[in-house]
C-alpha positions as CSV (number, residue, x, y, z in Angstrom):
1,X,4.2,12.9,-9.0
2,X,5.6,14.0,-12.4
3,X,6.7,11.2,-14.2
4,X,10.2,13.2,-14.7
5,X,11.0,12.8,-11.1
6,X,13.0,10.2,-10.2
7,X,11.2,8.1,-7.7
8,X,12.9,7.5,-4.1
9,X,12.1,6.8,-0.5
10,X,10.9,10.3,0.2
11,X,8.4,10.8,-2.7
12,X,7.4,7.1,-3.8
13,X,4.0,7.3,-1.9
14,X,0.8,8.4,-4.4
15,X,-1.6,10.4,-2.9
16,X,-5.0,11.7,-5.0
17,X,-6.0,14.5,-3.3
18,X,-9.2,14.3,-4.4
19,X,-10.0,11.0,-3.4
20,X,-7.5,10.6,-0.3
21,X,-8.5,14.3,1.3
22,X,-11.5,15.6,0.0
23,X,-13.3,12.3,-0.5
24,X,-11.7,11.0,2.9
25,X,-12.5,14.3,4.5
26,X,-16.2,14.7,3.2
27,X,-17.3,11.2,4.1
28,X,-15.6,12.1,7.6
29,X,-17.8,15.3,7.9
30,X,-21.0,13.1,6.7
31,X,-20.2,10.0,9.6
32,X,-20.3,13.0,12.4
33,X,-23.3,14.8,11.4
34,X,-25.3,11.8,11.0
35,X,-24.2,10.7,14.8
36,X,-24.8,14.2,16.0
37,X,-28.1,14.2,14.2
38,X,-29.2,11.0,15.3
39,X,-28.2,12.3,19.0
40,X,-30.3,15.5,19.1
41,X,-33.2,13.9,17.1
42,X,-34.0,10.3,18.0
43,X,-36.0,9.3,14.8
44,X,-36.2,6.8,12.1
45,X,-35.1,8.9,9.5
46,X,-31.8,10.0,11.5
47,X,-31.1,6.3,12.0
48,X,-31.3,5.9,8.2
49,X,-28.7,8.8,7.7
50,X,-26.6,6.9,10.3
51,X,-26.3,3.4,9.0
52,X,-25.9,4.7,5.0
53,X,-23.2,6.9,6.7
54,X,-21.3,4.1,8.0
55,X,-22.4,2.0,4.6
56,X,-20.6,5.0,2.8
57,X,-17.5,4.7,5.3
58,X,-17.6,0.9,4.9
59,X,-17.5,1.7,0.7
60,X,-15.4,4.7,1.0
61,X,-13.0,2.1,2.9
62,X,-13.1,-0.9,1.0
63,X,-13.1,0.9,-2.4
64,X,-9.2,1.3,-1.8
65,X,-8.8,-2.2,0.2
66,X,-10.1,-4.6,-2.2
67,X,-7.8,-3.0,-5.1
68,X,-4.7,-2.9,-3.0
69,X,-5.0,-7.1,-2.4
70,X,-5.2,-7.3,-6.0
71,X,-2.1,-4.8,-6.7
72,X,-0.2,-6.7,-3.7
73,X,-0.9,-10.6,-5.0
74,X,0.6,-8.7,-8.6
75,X,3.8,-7.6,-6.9
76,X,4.2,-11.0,-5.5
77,X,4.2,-12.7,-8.6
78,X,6.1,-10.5,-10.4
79,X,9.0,-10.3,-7.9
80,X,8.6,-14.1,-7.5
81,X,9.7,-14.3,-11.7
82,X,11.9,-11.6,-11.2
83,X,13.6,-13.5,-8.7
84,X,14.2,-16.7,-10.7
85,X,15.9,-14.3,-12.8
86,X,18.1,-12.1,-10.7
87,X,18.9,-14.2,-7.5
88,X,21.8,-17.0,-7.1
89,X,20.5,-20.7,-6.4
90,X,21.1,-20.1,-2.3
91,X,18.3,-17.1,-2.4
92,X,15.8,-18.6,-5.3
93,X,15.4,-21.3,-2.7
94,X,15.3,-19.3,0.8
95,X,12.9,-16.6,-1.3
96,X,10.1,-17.8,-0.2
97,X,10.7,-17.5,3.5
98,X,10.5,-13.3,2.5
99,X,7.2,-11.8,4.1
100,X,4.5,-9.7,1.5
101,X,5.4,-6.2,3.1
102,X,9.1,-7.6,2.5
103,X,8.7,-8.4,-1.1
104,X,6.7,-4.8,-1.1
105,X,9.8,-3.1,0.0
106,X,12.0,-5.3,-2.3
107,X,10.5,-4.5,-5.3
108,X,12.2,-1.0,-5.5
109,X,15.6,-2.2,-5.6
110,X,17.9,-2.3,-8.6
111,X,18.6,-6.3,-9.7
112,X,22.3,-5.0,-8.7
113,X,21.4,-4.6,-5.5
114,X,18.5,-6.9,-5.3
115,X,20.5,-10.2,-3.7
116,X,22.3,-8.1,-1.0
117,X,19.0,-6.9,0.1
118,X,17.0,-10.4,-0.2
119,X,19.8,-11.8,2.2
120,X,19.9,-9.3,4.7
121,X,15.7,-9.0,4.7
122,X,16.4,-13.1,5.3
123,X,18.8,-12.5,8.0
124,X,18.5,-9.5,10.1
125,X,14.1,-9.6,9.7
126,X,14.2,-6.2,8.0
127,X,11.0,-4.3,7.5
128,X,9.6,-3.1,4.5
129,X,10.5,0.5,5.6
130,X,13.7,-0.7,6.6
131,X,14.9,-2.3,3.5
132,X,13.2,1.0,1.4
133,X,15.9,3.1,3.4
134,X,18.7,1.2,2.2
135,X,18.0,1.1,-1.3
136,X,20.8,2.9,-3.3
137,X,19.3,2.3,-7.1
138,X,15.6,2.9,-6.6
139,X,13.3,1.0,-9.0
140,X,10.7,3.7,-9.8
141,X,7.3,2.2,-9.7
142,X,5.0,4.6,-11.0
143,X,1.6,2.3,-11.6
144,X,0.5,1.7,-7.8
145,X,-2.4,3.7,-7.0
């Protein structure tokens, strides 16, 4: 995404299309062969093929996992200061009872908006999604990979 686009619900997911398609799609197309070729020929050599297949997978997989912790604990903690900042005394102190994926969702919204959102995500259990669709002032986040 351009950085001159403003960021909203409808465009604020990143894809890489090389890593998230092609990547994605060619360890995909590697994992089958080396079942199919384990089926038809029963050897050591195809069992090989097989488990460094699924070892790719298991990298392929937890290249973008183990990052994504990392970026989540970082939104945490910066909504947590950010927080302390925007949020009346009542909030500050019920913040904490906000789930991760909630903080995710929250982190989009405009301080304006911000304490309206923390109490209804308190109050009514919103989801992440949810609380993305009623953000009026999106907060553009363009570092997240």
């Amino acid at each position: 995404m351009s950085d001159q686009t403003p960021q909203n619900y409808a465009n604020h997911r990143r894809y890489v299309p090389l890593y998230h398609f092609v990547a994605a799609l060619l360890v995909l197309v590697n994992f089958a062969f080396a079942c199919v070729h384990l089926y038809l020929h029963h050897t050591y050599g195809a069992t090989v093929g097989l488990l460094l297949a699924i070892a790719l997978l298991l990298m392929f997989w937890y290249a973008r996992s183990f990052p994504e912790v990392v970026q989540d604990r970082l939104i945490r903690l910066e909504e947590t200061l950010r927080y302390q900042k925007v949020l009346p005394a009542d909030l500050q102190s019920r913040a904490g009872q906000l789930t991760l994926r909630q903080i995710i969702g929250l982190r989009f919204a405009s301080d304006a908006e911000l304490a309206g959102l923390v109490r209804r995500a308190l109050d009514e259990k919103l989801s992440e999604n949810q609380i993305k669709k009623e953000i009026k002032n999106w907060r553009s986040d363009t570092l997240r990979v």
